[in-house]
C-alpha positions in Angstrom: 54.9 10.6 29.4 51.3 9.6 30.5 50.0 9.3 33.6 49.6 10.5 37.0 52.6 11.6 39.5 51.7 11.1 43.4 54.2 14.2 44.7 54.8 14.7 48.0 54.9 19.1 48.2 57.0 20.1 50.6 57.0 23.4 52.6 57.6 27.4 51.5 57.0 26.6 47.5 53.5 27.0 45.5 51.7 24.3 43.5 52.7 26.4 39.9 56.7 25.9 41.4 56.6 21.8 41.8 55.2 21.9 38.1 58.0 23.7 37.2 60.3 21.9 38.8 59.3 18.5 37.3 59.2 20.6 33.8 62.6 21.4 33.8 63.9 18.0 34.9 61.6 16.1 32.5 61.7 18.1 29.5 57.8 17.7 29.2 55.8 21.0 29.1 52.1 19.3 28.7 51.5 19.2 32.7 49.3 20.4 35.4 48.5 19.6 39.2 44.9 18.7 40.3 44.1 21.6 42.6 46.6 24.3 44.7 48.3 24.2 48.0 49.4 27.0 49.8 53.0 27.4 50.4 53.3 26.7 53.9 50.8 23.3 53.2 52.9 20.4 52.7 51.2 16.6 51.6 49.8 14.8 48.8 49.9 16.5 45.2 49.2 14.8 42.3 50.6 16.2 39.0 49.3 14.8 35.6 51.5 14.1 32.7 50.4 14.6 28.7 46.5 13.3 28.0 46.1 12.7 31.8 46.0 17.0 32.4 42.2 15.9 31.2 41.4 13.9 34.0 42.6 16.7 36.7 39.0 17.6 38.0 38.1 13.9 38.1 40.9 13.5 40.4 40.1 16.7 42.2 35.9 15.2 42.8 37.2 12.2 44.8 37.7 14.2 47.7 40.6 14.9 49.9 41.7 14.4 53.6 43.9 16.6 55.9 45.8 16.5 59.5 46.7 19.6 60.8 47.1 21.5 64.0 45.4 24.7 65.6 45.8 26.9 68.1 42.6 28.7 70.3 42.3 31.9 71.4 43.7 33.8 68.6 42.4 35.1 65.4 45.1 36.4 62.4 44.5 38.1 59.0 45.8 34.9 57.1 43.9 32.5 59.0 47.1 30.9 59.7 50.4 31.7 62.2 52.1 33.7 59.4 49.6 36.1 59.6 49.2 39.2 62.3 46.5 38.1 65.1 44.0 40.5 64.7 41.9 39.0 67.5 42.1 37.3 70.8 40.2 35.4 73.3 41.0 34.0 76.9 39.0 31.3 76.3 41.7 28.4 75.1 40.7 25.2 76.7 38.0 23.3 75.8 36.3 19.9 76.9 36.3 17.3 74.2 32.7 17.0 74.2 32.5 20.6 73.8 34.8 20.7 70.6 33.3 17.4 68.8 29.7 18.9 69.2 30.8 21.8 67.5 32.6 20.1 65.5 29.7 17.9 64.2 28.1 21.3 63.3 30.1 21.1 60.2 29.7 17.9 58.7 27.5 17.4 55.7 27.4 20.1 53.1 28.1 23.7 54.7 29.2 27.4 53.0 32.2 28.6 52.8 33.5 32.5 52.3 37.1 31.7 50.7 39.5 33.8 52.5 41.1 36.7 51.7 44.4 34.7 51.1 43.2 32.6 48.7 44.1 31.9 45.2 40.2 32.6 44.3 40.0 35.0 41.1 37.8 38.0 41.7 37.7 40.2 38.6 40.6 38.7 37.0 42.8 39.0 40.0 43.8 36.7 42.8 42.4 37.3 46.3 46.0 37.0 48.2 47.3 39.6 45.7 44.7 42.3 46.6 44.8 41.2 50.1 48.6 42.1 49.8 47.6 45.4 48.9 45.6 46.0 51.8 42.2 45.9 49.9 39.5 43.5 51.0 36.7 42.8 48.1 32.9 40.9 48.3 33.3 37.2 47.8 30.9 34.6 47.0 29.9 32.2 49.5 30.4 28.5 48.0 29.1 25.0 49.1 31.4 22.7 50.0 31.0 19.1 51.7 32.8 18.0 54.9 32.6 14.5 55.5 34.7 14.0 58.5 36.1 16.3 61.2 37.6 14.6 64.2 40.2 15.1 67.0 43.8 13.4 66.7 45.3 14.4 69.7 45.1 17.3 72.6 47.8 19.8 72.4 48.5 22.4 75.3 47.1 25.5 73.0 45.0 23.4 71.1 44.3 20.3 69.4 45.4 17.9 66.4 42.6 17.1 64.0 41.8 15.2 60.7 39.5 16.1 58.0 37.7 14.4 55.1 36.0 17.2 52.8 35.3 17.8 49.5 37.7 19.4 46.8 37.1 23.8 47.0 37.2 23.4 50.8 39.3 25.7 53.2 40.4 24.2 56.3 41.6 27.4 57.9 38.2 28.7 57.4 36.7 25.9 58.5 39.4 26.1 61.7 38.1 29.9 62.1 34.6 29.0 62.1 35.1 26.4 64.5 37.0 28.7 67.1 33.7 31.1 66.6 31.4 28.0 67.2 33.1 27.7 70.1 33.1 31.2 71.2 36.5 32.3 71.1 38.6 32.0 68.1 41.2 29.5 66.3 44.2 29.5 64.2 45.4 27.0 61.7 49.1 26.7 63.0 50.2 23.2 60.8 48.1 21.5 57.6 49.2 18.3 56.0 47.0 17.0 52.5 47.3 13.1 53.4 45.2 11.9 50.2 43.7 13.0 47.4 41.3 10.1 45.7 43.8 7.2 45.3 46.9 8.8 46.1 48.2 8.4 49.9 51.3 10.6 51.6 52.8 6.7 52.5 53.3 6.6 48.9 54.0 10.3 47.7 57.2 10.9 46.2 58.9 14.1 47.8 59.9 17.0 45.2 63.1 17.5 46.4 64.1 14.0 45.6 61.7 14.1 42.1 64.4 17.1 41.2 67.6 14.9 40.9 66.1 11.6 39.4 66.2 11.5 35.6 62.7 11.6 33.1 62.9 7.5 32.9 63.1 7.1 36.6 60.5 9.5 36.8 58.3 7.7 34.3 58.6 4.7 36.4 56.6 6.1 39.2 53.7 8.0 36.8 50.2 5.8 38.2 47.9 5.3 35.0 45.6 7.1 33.6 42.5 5.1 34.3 43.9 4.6 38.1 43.9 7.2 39.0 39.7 7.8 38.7 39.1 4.6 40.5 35.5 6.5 41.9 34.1 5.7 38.4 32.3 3.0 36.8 34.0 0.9 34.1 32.2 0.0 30.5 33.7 -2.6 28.4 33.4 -3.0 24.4 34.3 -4.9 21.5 37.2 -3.3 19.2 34.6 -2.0 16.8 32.7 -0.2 19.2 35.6 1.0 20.7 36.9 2.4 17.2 33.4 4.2 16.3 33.2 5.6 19.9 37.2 6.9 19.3 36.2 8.5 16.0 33.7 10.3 17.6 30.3 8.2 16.8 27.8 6.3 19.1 27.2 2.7 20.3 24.5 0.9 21.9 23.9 1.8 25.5 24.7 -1.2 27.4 22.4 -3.8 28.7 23.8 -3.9 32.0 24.2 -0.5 32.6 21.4 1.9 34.2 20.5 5.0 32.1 22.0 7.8 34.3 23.0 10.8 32.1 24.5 11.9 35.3 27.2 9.3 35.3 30.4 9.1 33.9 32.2 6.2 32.8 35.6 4.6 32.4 34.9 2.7 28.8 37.3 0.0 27.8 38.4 -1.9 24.6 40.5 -4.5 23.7 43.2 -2.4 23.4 42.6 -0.9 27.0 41.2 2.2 28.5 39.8 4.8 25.6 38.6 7.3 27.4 35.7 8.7 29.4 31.7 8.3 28.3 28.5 8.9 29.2 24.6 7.8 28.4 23.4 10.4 25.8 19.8 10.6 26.5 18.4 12.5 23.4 20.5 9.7 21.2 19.7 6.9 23.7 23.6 5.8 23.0 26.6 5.8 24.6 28.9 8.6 23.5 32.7 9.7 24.6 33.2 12.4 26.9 36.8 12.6 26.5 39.0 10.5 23.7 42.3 9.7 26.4 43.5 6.8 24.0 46.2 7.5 21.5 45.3 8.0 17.7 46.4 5.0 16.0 47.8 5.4 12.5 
């Protein structure tokens, strides 16, 4: 099995469980998904199958978009409603200028501190599992992009909102920042992943229906590999440079292609899509990033 699996993840169960779920009824252990949800997120999860498990932070770069929910005026340890408000605030309504100005604060590339109840690593150890234990360590600030943050809808304690951002982003910190902007505070209280890259919830495939459908059916849904990077340029080649690319050699840099050494490519044959490549500068060639076709022979 090749390819890429557009999984709807439903709520109460990690990323690691939906892989394990489509393990057991597939029989395939080469898998992965292309970045976590926590377990109360629901939405969009795509889950690569065999050579495609190289194209996961490809996937991941194209950026993702979210609807959710929050609630003003409180504060919790999680950043969400399953955790224990630690803070509150009588200021809970808002004008809708008020909230898109601060809003627009946001948009364009900002820094993040992950939260505590994250699945970041910090000395070999996840930050939700020391946060468990009461212990709260330093964390390093990161840079992430938010290219949309709007309002959906008003809601008696809060509003509906959408967001556009890029992958490594944490919409309940970016909820609790926007509460503080504000002057008071806000809680992510419901957060649905409607699209990663090419993959749209309209056409997700919900786990607990993936779980009774048999490995062919399942096959029948996996997107290909090269569709599922649609972001990325396409090279095409003749059969033999396709062949000395495959075995690990250079070709001629195309004519029609700028020299970025900053780009990566989805290069092409006869026989279809190889693999990824890029424009080695110190060779002045074009050379394979990753081989994705199958060895022939």
């Amino acid at each position: 099995m090749e390819g890429v699996l557009n999984v709807f993840k439903e709520k109460d169960m990690t990323s690691h469980d939906v892989v394990a779920i489509l393990r057991g009824t597939t029989g395939q252990r080469r898998m992965g998904h292309t970045g976590t949800l926590d377990p109360q997120v629901t939405g969009v999860l795509p889950i690569c199958f065999g050579r495609a498990t190289k194209l996961a932070d490809y996937i991941s770069e194209q950026g993702k978009t979210y609807e959710g929910s929050l609630v003003f005026g409180i504060q919790t340890d999680t950043l969400d409603l399953d955790g224990e408000v630690i803070n509150r605030s009588d200021k809970t309504h808002f004008s809708r200028e008020a909230i898109l100005e601060a809003m627009a604060t946001f948009v364009g590339t900002i820094s993040q501190l992950p939260p505590m109840y994250s699945a970041v690593q910090v000395h070999g150890q996840r930050l939700y599992d020391l946060a468990r234990q009461g212990k709260k360590v330093e964390r390093k600030p990161r840079q992430v992009t938010i290219h949309d943050f709007s309002i959906l809808a008003f809601r008696e304690d809060g509003i509906d909102f959408s967001c556009t951002c890029s992958k490594g982003t944490y919409i309940r910190t970016l909820v609790d920042d926007l509460g503080q902007a504000l002057g008071s505070y806000a809680t992510t209280s419901r957060l649905v992943r409607t699209q990663v890259g090419p993959f749209t919830i309209d056409r997700a495939h919900p786990i607990s229906k993936l779980r009774t459908m048999t490995k062919d059916e399942i096959q029948g849904l996996l997107l290909p590999m090269d569709q599922s990077i649609p972001h990325l340029p396409i090279i095409e080649l003749g059969a033999r440079e396709g062949k000395i690319l495959q075995d690990g050699g250079f070709t001629a840099w195309p004519k029609d292609k700028a020299q970025e050494a900053d780009v990566i490519y989805r290069v092409y044959d006869p026989s279809g899509f190889i693999g990824l490549g890029y424009y080695d500068s110190k060779k002045n060639k074009l050379r394979m990033k990753k081989v994705l076709a199958e060895k022939q022979g």
